[in-house]
Chimera marker file (.cmm) of the C-alpha trace (Angstrom):
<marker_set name="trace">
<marker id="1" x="18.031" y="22.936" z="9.719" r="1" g="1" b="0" radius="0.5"/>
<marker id="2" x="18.205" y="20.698" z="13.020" r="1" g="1" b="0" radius="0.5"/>
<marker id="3" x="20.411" y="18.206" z="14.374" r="1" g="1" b="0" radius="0.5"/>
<marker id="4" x="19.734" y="16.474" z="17.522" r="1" g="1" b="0" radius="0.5"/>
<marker id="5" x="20.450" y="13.294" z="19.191" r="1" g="1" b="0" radius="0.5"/>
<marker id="6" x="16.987" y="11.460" z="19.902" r="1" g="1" b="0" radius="0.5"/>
<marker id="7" x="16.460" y="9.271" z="22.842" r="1" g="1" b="0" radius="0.5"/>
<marker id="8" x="18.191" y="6.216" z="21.916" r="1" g="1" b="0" radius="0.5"/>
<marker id="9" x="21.465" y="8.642" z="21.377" r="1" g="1" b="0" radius="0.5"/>
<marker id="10" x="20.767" y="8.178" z="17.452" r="1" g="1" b="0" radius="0.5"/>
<marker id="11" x="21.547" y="11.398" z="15.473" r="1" g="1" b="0" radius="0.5"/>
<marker id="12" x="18.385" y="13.464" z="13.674" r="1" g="1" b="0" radius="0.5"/>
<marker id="13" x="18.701" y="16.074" z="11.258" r="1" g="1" b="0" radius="0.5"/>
<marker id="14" x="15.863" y="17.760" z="10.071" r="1" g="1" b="0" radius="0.5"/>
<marker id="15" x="15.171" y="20.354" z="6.884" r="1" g="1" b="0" radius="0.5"/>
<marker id="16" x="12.940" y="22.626" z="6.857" r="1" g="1" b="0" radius="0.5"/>
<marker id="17" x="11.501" y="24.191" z="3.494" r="1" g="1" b="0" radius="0.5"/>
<marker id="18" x="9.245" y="27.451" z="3.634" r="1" g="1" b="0" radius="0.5"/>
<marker id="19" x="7.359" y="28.446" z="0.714" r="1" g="1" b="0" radius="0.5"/>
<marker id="20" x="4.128" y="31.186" z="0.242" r="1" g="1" b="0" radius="0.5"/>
<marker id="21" x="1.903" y="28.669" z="-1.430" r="1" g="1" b="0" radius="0.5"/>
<marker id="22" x="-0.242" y="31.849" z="-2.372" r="1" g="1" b="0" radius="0.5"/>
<marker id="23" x="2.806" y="32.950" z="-5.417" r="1" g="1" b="0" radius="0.5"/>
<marker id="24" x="1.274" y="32.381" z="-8.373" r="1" g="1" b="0" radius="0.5"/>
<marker id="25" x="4.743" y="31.029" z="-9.818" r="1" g="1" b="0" radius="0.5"/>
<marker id="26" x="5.055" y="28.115" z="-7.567" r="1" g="1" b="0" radius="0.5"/>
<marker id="27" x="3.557" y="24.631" z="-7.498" r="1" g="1" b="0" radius="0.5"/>
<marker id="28" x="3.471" y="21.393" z="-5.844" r="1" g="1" b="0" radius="0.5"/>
<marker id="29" x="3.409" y="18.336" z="-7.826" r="1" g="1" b="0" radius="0.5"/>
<marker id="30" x="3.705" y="14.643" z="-7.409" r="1" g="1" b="0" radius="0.5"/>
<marker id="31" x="7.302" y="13.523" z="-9.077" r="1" g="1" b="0" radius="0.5"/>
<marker id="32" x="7.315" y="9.781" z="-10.541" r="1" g="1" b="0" radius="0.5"/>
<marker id="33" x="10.143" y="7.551" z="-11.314" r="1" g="1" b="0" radius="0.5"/>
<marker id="34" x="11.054" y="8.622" z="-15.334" r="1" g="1" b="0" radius="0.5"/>
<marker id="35" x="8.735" y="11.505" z="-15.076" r="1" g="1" b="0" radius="0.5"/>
<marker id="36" x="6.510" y="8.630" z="-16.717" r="1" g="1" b="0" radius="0.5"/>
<marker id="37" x="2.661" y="8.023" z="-15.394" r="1" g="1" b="0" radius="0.5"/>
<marker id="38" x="3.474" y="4.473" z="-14.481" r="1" g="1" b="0" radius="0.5"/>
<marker id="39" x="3.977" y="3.428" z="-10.508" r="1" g="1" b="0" radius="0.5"/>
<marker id="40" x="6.122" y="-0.272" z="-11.378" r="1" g="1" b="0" radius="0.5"/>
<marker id="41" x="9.784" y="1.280" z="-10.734" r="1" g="1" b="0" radius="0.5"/>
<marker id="42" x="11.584" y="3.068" z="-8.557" r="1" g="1" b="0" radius="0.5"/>
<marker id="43" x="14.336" y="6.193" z="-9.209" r="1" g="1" b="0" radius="0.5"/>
<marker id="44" x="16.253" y="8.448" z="-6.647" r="1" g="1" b="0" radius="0.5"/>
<marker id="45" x="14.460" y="11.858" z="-6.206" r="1" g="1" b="0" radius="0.5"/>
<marker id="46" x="17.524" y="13.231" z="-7.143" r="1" g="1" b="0" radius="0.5"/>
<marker id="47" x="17.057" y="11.749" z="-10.554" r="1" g="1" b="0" radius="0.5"/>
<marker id="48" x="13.056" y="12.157" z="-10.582" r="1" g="1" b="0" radius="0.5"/>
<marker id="49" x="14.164" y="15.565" z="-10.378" r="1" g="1" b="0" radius="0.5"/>
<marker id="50" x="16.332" y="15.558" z="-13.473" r="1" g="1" b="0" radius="0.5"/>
<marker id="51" x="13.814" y="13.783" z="-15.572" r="1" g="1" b="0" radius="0.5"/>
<marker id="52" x="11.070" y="16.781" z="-14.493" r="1" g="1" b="0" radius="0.5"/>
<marker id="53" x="13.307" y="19.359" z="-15.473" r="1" g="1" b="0" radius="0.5"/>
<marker id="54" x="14.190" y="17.959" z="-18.935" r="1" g="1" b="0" radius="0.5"/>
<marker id="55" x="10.633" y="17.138" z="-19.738" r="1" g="1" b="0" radius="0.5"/>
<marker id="56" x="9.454" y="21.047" z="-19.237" r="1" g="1" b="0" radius="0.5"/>
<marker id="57" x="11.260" y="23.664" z="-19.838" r="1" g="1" b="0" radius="0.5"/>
<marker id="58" x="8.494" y="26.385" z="-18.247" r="1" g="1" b="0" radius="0.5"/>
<marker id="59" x="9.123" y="24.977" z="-15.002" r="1" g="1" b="0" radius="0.5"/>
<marker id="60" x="11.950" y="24.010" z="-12.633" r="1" g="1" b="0" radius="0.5"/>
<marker id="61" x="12.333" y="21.891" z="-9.759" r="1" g="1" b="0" radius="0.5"/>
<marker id="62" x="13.787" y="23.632" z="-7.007" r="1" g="1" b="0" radius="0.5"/>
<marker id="63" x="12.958" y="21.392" z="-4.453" r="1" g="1" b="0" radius="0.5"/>
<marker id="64" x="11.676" y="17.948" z="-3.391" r="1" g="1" b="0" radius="0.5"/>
<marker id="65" x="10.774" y="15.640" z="-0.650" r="1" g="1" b="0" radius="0.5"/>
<marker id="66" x="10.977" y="11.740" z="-0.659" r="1" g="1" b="0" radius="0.5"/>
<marker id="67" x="7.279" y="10.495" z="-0.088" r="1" g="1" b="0" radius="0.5"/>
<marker id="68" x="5.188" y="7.649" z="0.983" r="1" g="1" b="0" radius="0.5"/>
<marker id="69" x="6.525" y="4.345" z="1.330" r="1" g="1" b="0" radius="0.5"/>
<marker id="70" x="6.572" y="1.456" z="-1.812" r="1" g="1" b="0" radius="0.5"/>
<marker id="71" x="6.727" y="-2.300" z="-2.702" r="1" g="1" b="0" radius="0.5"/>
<marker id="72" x="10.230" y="-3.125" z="-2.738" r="1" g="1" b="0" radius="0.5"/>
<marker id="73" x="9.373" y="-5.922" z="-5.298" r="1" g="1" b="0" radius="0.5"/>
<marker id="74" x="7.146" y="-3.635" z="-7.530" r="1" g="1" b="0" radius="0.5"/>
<marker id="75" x="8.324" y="-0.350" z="-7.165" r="1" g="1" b="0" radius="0.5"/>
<marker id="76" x="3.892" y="0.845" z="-6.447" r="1" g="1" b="0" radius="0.5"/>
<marker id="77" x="3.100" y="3.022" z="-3.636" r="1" g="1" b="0" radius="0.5"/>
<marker id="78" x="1.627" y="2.254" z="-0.716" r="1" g="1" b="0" radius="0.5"/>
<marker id="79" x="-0.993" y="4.957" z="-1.265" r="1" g="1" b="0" radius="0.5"/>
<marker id="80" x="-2.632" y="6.345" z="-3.288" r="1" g="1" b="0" radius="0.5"/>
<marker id="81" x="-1.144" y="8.961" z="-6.313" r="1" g="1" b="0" radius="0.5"/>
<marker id="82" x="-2.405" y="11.249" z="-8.995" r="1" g="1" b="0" radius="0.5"/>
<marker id="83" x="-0.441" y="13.212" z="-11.423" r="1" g="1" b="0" radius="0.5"/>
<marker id="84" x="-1.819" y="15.988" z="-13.364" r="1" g="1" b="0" radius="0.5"/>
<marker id="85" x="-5.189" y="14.838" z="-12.297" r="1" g="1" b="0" radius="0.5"/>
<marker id="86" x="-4.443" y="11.244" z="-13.865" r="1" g="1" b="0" radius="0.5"/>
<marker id="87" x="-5.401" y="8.742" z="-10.823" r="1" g="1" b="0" radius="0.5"/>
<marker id="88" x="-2.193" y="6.764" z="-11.346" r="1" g="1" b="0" radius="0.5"/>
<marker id="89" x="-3.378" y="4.839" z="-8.523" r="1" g="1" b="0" radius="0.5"/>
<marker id="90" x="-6.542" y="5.280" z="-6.140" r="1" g="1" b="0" radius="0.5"/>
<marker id="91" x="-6.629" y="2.653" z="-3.195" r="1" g="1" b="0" radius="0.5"/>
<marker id="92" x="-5.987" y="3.633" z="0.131" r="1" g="1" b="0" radius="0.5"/>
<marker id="93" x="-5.651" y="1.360" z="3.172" r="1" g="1" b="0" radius="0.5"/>
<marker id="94" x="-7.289" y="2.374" z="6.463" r="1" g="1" b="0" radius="0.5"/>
<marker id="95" x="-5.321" y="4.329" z="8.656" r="1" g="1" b="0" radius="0.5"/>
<marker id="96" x="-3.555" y="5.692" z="5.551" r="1" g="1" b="0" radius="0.5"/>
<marker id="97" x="-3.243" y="9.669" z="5.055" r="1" g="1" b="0" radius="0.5"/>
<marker id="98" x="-2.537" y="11.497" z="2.114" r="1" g="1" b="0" radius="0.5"/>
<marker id="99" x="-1.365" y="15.416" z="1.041" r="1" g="1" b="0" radius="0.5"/>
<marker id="100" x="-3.188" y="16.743" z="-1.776" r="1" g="1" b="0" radius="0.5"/>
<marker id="101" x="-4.098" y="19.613" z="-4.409" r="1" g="1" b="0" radius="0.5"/>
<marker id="102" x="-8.039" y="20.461" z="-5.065" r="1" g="1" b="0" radius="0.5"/>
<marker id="103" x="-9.276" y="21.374" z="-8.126" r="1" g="1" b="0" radius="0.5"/>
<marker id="104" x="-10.125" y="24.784" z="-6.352" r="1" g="1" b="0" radius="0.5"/>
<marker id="105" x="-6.499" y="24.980" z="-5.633" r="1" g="1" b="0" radius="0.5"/>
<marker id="106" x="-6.686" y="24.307" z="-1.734" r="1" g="1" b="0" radius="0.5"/>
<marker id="107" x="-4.148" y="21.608" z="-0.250" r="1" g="1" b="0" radius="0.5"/>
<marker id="108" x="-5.555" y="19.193" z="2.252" r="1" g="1" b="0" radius="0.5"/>
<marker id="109" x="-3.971" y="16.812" z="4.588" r="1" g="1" b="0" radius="0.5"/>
<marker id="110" x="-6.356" y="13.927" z="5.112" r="1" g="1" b="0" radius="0.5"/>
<marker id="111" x="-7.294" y="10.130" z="6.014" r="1" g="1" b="0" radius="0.5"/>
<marker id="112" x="-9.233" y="7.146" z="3.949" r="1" g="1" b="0" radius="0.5"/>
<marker id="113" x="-12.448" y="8.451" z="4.794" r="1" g="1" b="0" radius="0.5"/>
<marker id="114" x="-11.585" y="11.861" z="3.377" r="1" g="1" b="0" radius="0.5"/>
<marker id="115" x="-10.025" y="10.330" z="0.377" r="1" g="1" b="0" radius="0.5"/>
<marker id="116" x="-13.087" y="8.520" z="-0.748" r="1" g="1" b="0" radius="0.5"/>
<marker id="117" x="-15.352" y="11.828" z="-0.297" r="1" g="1" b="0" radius="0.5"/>
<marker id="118" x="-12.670" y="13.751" z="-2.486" r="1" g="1" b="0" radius="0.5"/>
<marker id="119" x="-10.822" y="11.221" z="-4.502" r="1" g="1" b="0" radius="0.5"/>
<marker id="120" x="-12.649" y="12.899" z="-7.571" r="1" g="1" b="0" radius="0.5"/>
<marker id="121" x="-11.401" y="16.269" z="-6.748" r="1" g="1" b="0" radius="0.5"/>
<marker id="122" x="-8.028" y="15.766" z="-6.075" r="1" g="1" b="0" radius="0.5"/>
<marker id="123" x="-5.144" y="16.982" z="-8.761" r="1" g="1" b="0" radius="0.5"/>
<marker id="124" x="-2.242" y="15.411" z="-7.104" r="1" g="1" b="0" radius="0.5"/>
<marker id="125" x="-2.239" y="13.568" z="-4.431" r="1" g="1" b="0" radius="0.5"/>
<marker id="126" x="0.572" y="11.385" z="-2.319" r="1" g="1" b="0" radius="0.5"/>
<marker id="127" x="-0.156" y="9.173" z="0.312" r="1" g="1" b="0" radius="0.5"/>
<marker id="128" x="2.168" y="8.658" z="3.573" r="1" g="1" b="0" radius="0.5"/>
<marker id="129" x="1.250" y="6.285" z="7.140" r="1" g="1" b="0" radius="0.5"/>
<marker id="130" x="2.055" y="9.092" z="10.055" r="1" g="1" b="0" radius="0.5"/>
<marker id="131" x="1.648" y="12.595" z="10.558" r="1" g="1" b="0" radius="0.5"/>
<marker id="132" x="4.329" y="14.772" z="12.024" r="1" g="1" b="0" radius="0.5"/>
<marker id="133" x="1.756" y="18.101" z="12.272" r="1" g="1" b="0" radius="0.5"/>
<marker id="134" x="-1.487" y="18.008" z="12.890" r="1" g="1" b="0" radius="0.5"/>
<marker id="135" x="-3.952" y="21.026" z="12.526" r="1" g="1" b="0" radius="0.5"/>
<marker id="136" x="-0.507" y="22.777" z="13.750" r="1" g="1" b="0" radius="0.5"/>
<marker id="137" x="0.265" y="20.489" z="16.897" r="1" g="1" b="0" radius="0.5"/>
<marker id="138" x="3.356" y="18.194" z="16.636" r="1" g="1" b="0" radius="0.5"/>
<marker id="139" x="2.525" y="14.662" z="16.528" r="1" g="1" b="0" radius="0.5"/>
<marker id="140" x="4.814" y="12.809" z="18.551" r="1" g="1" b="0" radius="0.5"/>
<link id1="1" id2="2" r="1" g="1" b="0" radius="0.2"/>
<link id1="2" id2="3" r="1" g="1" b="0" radius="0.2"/>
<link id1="3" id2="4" r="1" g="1" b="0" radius="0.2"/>
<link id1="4" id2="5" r="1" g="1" b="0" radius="0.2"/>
<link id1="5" id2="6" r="1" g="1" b="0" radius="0.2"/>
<link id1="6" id2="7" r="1" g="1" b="0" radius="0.2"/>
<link id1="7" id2="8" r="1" g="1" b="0" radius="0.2"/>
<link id1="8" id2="9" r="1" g="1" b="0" radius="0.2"/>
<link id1="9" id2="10" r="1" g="1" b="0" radius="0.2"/>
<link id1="10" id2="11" r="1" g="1" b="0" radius="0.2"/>
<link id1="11" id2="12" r="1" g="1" b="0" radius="0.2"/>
<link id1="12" id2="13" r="1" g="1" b="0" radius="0.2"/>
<link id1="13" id2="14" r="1" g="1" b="0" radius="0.2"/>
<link id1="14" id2="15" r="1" g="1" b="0" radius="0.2"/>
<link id1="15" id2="16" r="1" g="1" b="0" radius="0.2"/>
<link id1="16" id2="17" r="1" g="1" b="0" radius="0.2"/>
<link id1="17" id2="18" r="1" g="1" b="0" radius="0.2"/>
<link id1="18" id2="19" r="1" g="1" b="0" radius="0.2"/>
<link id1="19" id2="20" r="1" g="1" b="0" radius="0.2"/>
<link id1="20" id2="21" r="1" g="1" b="0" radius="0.2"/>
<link id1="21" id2="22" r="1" g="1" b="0" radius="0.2"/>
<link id1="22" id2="23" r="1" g="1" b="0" radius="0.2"/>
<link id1="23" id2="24" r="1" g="1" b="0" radius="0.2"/>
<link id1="24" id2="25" r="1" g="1" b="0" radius="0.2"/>
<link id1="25" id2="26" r="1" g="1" b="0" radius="0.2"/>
<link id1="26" id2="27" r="1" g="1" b="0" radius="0.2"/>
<link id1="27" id2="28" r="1" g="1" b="0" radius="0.2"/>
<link id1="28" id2="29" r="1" g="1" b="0" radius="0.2"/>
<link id1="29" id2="30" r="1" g="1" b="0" radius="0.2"/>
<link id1="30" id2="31" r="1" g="1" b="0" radius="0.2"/>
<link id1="31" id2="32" r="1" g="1" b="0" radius="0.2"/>
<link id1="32" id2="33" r="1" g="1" b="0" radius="0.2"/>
<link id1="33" id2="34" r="1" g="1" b="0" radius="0.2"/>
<link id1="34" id2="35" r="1" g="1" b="0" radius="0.2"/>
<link id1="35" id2="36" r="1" g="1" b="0" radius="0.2"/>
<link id1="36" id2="37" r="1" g="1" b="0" radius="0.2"/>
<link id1="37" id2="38" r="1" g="1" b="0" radius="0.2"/>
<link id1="38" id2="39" r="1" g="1" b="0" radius="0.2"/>
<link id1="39" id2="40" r="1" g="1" b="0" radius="0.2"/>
<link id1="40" id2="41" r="1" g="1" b="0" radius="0.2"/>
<link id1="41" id2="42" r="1" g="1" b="0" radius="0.2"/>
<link id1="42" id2="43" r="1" g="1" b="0" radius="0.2"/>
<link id1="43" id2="44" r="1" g="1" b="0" radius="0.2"/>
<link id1="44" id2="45" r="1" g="1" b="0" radius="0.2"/>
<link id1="45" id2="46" r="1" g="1" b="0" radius="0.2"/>
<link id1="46" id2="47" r="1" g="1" b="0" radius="0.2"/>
<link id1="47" id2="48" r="1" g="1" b="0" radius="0.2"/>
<link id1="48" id2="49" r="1" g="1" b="0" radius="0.2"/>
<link id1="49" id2="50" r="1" g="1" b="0" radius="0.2"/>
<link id1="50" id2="51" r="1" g="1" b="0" radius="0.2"/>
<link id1="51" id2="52" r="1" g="1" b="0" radius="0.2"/>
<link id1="52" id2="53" r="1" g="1" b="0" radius="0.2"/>
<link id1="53" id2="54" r="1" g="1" b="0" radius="0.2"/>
<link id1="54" id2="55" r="1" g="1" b="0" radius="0.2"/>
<link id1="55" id2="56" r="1" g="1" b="0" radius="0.2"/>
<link id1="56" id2="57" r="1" g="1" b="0" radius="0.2"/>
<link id1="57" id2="58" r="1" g="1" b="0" radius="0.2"/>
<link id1="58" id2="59" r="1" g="1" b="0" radius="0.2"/>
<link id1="59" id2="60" r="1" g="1" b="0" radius="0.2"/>
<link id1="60" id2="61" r="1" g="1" b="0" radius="0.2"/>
<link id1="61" id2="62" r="1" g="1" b="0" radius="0.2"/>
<link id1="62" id2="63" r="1" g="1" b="0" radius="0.2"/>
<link id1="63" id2="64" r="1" g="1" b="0" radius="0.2"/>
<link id1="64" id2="65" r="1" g="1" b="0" radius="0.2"/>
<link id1="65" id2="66" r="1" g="1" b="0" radius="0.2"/>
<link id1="66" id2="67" r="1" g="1" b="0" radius="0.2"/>
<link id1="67" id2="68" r="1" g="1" b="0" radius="0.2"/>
<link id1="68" id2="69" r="1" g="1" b="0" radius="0.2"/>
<link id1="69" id2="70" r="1" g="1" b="0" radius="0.2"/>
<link id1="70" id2="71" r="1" g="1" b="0" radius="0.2"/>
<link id1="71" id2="72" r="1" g="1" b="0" radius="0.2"/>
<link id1="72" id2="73" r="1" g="1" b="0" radius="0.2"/>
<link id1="73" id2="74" r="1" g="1" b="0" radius="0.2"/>
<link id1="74" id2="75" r="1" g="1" b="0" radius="0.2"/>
<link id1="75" id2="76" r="1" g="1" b="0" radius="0.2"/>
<link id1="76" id2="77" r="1" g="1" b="0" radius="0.2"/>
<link id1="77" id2="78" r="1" g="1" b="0" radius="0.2"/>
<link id1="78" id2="79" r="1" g="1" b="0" radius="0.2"/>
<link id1="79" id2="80" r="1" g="1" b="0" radius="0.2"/>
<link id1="80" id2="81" r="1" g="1" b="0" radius="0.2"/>
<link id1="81" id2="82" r="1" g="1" b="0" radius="0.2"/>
<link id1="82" id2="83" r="1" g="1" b="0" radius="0.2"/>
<link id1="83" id2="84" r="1" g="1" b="0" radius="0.2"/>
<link id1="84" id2="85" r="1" g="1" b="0" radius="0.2"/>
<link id1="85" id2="86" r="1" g="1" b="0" radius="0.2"/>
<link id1="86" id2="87" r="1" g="1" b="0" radius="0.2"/>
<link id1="87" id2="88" r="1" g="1" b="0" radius="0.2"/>
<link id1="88" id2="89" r="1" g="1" b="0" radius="0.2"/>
<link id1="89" id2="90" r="1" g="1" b="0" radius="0.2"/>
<link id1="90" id2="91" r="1" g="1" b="0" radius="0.2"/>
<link id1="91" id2="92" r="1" g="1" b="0" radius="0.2"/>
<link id1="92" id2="93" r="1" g="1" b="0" radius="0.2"/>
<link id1="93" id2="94" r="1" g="1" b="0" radius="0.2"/>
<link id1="94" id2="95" r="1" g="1" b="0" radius="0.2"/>
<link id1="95" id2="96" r="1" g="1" b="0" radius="0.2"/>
<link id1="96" id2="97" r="1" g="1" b="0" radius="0.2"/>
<link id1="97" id2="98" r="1" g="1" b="0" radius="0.2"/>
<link id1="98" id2="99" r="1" g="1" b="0" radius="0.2"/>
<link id1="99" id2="100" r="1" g="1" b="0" radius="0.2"/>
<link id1="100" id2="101" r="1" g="1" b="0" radius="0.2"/>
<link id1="101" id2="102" r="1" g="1" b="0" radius="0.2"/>
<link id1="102" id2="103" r="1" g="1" b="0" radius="0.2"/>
<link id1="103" id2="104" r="1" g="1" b="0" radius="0.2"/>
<link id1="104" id2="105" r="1" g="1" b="0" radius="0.2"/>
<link id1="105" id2="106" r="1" g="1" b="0" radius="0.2"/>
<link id1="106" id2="107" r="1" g="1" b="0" radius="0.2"/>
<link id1="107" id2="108" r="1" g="1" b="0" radius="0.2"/>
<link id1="108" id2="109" r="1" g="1" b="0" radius="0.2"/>
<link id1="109" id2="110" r="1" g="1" b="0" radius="0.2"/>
<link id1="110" id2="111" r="1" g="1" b="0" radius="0.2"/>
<link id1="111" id2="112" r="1" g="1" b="0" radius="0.2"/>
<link id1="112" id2="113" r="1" g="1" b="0" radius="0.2"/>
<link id1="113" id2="114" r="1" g="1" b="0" radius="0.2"/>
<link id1="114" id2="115" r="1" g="1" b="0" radius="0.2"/>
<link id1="115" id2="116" r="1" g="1" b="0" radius="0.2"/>
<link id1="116" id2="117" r="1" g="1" b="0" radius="0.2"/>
<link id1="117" id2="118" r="1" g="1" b="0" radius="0.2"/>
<link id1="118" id2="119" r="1" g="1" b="0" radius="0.2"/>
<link id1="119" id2="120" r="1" g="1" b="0" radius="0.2"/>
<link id1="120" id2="121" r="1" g="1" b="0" radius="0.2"/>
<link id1="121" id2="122" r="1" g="1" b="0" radius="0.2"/>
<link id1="122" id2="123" r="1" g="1" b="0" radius="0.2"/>
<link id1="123" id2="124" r="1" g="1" b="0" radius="0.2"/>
<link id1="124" id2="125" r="1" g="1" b="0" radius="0.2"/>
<link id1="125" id2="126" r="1" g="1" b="0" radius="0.2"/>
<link id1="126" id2="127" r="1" g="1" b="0" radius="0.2"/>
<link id1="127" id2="128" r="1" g="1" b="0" radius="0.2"/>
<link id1="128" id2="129" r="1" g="1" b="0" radius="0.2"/>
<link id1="129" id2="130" r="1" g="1" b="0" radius="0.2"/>
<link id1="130" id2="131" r="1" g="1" b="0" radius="0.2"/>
<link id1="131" id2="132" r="1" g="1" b="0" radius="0.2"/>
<link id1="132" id2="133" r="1" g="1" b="0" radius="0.2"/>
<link id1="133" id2="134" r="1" g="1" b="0" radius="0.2"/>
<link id1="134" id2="135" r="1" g="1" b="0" radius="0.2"/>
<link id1="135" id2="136" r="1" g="1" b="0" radius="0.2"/>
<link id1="136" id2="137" r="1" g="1" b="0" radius="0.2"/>
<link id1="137" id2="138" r="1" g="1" b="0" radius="0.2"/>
<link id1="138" id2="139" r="1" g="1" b="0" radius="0.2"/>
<link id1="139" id2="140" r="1" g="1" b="0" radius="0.2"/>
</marker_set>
């Protein structure tokens, strides 16, 4: 956790969540409004979160993060998303980067050009417009 006042004197708090990606027991995976494969609504991640955890049983959320950016008269993503390797929606914009699962179980950070050479690979996949890390500098 840190709070700091930025520039314009405007408060920032930032989480931080630390997990061993290696442990066999956890996973990431892409959270939809209902639980539902369908992009055309929107839901608080709080309540995403609810609908996950009373559609499985096996598995619990114990954390999320609030994602890419949407149409606020559609409810779709600006990005591009895949769910349990369903490609709920596979258009990306130029400039555009996305977080994703392999199907070798690697995560990769990447841009258009590196979504249309693994599109086809990808398990889940959210998009998002900037980077705050990159290849472990801080974007600023």
């Amino acid at each position: 956790y840190i709070h700091f006042i930025n520039k314009d004197n405007e408060p920032i708090v930032l989480n931080f969540l630390e997990i061993d990606l290696n442990l066999p027991e956890l996973s990431l995976e892409v959270g939809t409004p209902h639980n539902q494969n369908i992009l055309n609504s929107t839901q608080r991640v709080s309540a995403m979160i609810t609908a996950r955890n009373n559609a499985n049983d096996q598995k619990e959320v114990i954390a999320a993060i609030n994602g890419d950016y949407f149409e606020f008269a559609t409810g779709i993503p600006l990005g591009p998303v895949h769910k349990n390797n369903l490609q709920l929606k596979n258009t990306i914009s130029s400039g555009y980067k996305y977080f994703g699962l392999l199907d070798n179980g690697n995560y990769m950070i990447g841009n258009s050009a590196d979504y249309n050479t693994y599109q086809n690979r990808l398990i889940e996949v959210i998009g998002g417009r900037h980077l705050l890390i990159d290849k472990g500098d801080i974007v600023a």
